[in-house]
C-alpha positions in Angstrom: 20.4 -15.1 -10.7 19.0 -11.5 -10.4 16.4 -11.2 -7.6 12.2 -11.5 -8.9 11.0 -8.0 -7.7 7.6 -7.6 -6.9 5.9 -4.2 -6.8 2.6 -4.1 -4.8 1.0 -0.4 -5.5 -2.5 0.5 -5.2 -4.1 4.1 -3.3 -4.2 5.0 0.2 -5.9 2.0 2.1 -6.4 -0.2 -0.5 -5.3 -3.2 0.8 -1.3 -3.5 0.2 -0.1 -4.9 3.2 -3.6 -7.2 4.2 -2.4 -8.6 0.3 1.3 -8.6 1.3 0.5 -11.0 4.8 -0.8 -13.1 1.9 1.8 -13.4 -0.8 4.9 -13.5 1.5 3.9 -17.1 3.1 3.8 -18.2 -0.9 7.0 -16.7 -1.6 9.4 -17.9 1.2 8.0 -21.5 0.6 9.9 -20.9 -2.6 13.1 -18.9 -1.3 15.3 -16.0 0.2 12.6 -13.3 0.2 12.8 -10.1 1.3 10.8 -6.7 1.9 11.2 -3.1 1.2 8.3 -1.1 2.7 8.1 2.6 2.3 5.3 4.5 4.6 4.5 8.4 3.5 5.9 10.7 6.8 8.2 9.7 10.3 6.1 6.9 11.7 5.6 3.3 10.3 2.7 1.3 10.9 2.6 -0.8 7.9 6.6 -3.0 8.8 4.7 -4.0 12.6 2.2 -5.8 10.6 4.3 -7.4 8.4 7.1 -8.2 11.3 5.7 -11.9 11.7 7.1 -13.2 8.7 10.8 -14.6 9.1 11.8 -12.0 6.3 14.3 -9.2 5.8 12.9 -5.9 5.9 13.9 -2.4 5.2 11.6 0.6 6.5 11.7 3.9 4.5 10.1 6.6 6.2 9.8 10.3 5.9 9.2 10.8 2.1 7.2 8.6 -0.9 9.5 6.2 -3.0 8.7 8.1 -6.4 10.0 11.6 -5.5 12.5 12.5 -2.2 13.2 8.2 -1.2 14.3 7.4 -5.4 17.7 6.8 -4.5 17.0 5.6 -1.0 15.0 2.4 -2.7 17.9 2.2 -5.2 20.2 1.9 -2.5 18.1 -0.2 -0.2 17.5 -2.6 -3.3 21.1 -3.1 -3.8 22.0 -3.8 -0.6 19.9 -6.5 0.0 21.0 -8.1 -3.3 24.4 -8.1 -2.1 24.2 -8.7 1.3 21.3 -11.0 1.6 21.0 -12.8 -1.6 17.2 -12.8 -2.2 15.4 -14.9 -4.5 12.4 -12.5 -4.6 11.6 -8.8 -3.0 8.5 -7.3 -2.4 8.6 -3.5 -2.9 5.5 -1.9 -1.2 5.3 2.3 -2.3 3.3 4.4 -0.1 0.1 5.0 -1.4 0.4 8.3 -3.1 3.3 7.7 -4.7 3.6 7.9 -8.4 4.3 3.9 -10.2 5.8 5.0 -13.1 8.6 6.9 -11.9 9.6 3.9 -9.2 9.5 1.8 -12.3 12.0 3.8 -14.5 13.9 3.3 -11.5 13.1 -0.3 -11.3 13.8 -1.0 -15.0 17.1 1.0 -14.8 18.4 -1.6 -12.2 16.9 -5.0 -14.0 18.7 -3.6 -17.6 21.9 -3.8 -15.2 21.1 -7.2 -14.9 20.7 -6.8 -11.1 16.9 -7.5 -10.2 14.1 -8.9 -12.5 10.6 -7.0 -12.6 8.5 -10.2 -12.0 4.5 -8.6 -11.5 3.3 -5.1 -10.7 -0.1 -5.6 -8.6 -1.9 -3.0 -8.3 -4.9 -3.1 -5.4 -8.0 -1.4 -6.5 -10.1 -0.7 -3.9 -13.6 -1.1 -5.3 -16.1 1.3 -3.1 -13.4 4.6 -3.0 -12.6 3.7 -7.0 -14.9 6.4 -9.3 -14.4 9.0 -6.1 -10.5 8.6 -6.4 -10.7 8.8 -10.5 -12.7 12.0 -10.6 -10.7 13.4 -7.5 -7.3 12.7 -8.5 -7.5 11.8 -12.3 -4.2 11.0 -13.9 -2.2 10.1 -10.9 -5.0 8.0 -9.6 -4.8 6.2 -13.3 -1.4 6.0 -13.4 -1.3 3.2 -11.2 -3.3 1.1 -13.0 -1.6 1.9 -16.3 1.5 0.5 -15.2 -0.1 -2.7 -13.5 0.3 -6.3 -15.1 -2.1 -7.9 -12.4 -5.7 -5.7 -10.6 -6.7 -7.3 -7.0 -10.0 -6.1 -6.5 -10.3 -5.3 -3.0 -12.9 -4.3 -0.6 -15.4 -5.7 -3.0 -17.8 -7.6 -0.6 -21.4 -6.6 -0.6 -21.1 -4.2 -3.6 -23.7 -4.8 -5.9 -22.1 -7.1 -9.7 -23.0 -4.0 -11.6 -20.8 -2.0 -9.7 -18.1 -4.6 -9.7 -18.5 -4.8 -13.7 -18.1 -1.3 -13.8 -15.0 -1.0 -11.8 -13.5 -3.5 -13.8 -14.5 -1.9 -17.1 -12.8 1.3 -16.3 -10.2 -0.7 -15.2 -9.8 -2.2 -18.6 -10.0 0.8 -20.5 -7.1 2.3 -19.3 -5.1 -0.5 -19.2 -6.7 -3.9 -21.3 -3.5 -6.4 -20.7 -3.7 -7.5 -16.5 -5.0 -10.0 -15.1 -8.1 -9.2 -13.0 -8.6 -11.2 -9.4 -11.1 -10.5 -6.7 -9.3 -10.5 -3.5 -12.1 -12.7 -1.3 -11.9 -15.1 -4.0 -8.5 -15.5 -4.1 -8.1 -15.6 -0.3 -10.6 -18.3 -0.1 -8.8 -20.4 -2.9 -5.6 -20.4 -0.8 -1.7 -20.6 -1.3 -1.6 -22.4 -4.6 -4.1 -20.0 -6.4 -2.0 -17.1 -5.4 1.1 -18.9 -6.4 -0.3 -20.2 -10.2 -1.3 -16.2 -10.1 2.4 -14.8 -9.2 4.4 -17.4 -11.4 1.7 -17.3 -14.5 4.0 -16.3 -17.2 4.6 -14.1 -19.0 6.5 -12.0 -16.9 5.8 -8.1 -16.7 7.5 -6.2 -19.4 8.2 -2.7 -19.4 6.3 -0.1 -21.4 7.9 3.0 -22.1 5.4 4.8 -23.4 2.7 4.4 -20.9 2.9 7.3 -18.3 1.8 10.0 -20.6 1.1 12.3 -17.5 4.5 12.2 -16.0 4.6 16.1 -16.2 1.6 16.8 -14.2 1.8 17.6 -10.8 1.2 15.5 -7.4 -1.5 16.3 -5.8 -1.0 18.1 -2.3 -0.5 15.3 -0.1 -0.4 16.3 3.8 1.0 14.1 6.6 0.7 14.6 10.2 1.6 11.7 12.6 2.0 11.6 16.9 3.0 8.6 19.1 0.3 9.5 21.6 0.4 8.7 25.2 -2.7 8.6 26.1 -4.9 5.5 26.4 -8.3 5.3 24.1 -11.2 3.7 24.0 -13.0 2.0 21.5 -15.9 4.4 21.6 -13.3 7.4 21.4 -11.7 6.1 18.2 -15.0 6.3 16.5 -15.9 9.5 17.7 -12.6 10.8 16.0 -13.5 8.8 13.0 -17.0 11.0 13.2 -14.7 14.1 13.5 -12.8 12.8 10.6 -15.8 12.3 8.1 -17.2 15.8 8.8 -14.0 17.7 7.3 -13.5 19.3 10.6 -9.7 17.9 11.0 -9.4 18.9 7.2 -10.0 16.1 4.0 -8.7 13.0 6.0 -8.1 10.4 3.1 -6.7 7.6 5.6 -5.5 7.3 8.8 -4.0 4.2 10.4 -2.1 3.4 13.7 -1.6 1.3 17.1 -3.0 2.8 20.7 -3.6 1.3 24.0 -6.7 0.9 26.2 -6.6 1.7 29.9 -6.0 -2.2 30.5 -3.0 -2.5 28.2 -5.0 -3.9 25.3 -3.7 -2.7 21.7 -6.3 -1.6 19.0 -4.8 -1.5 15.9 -7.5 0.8 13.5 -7.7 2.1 9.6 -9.8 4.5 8.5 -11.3 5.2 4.8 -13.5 8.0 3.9 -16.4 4.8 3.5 -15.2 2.9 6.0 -12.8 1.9 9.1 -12.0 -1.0 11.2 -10.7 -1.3 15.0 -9.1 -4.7 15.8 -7.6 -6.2 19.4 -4.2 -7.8 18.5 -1.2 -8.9 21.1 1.2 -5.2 21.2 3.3 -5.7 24.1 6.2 -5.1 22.1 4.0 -2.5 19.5 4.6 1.5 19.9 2.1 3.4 19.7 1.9 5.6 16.9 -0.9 7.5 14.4 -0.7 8.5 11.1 -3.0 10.4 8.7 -2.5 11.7 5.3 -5.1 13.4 4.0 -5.5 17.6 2.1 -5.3 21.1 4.0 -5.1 19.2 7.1 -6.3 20.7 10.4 -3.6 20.0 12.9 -4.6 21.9 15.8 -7.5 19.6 15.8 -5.6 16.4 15.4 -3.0 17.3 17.9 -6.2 18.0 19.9 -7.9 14.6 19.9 -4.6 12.3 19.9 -1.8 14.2 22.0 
């Protein structure tokens, strides 16, 4: 039987891979799964924090699925069908890459009869949403036209009206998903996700529903270091302030692993409306930065990291 392909998309630091940690445990209880995990530039962050799950994984770097990695995932995807036999594969795009053209890749493969297009989740984060649809318009909407299930994500402590309104935007450009509140779901555990994943019907293919596909991308910049030095805590967020005051340029997220001066790893993500700095066990992490972001300043990031 073809493979169940799963596509998670959603913007830059939406919550892919914190929703990815969650999904895979439901889907290897139920087979062979594997994962294809594209990060935008040279340095991946996103594959160390998914590396604890007994799963096969395949890293593209250096590019975004939709545009210079197209025939990359198409290999990548066909390999593992043939080599590894998967049951299900989760395909996580870089967050500023375009859904509908990894779909026409997607649906080319499952009219072959060689992978099924099981769900495309899209993860909306709920405090950056109206700033990212005024900012970036139809590429912004373009991944929720092409999703068949919204995960409402970083949701807590938003006033209901602002929730209600996210979701009716939401529904306006795209009526037919199913809408889920990431807390809620977390909370209800394995089998809520899994009644949510295998809730039929499956996700058809519209072929009518990217009716931007000629506009252009937006000009995404990427600039990444594996630094050597060792950080504080107190230094991370005093880049972060350097980061919200447009000094290093329009920083739209930034992510990565560094070291303390007593060995301790602190993994951090930044959002223009928030970040988070967490101690995990890296003995075996590299450290590495990245930050995409517009008319970046890279004499000042080389500055604070290298």
């Amino acid at each position: 039987m073809p493979a169940d392909v799963f596509l998670i998309t959603g913007f830059l630091g939406s919550g892919k891979t914190t929703f990815i940690n969650l999904l895979l445990p439901v889907l290897i209880s139920k087979g062979r799964t594997a994962v294809i995990e594209n990060d935008f530039g040279d340095i991946g962050i996103d594959a160390g924090l998914l590396s604890s799950h007994n799963v096969k994984m395949r890293e593209l770097l250096s590019g975004c699925i939709c545009c210079s990695l197209a025939s990359e995932l198409s290999d990548a995807l066909l390999a593992l069908v043939q080599s590894d036999d998967p049951e299900y594969i989760v395909v996580e795009p870089s967050g500023v890459s375009r859904t509908s053209d990894i779909l026409r890749l997607l649906h080319s493969l499952a009219e072959k009869k060689l992978i099924n297009i099981a769900d495309v989740i899209t993860i909306v984060d709920c405090v950056n949403f109206f700033d990212y649809l005024e900012d970036f318009g139809s590429f912004f909407t373009d991944q929720i036209s092409a999703a068949s299930v919204f995960i409402l994500s970083h949701e807590s402590g938003l006033p209901a009206e602002h929730i209600s309104s996210v979701i009716s935007v939401l529904k306006q450009i795209n009526e037919t998903p199913v809408v889920c509140r990431f807390d809620m779901l977390k909370s209800a555990g394995p089998g809520a996700l899994a009644d949510l994943l295998f809730l039929p019907p499956k996700f058809e293919f519209a072929t009518g529903f990217n009716r931007n596909g000629n506009e252009p991308l937006p000009l995404f910049e990427y600039w990444s270091c594996r630094p050597q030095s060792v950080f504080t805590g107190l230094q991370i967020e005093n880049i972060f302030n350097v980061f919200s005051s447009g000094e290093a340029g329009r920083i739209l997220r930034a992510k990565g692993f560094c070291f303390s001066g007593d060995g301790v790893c602190m993994h951090f993500e930044y959002l223009p409306r928030s970040y988070n700095i967490e101690l995990i066990a890296g003995k075996n992490i590299e450290p590495g930065i990245s930050v995409i972001g517009i008319d970046l300043r890279r004499d000042v990031l080389k500055g604070m990291f290298e």
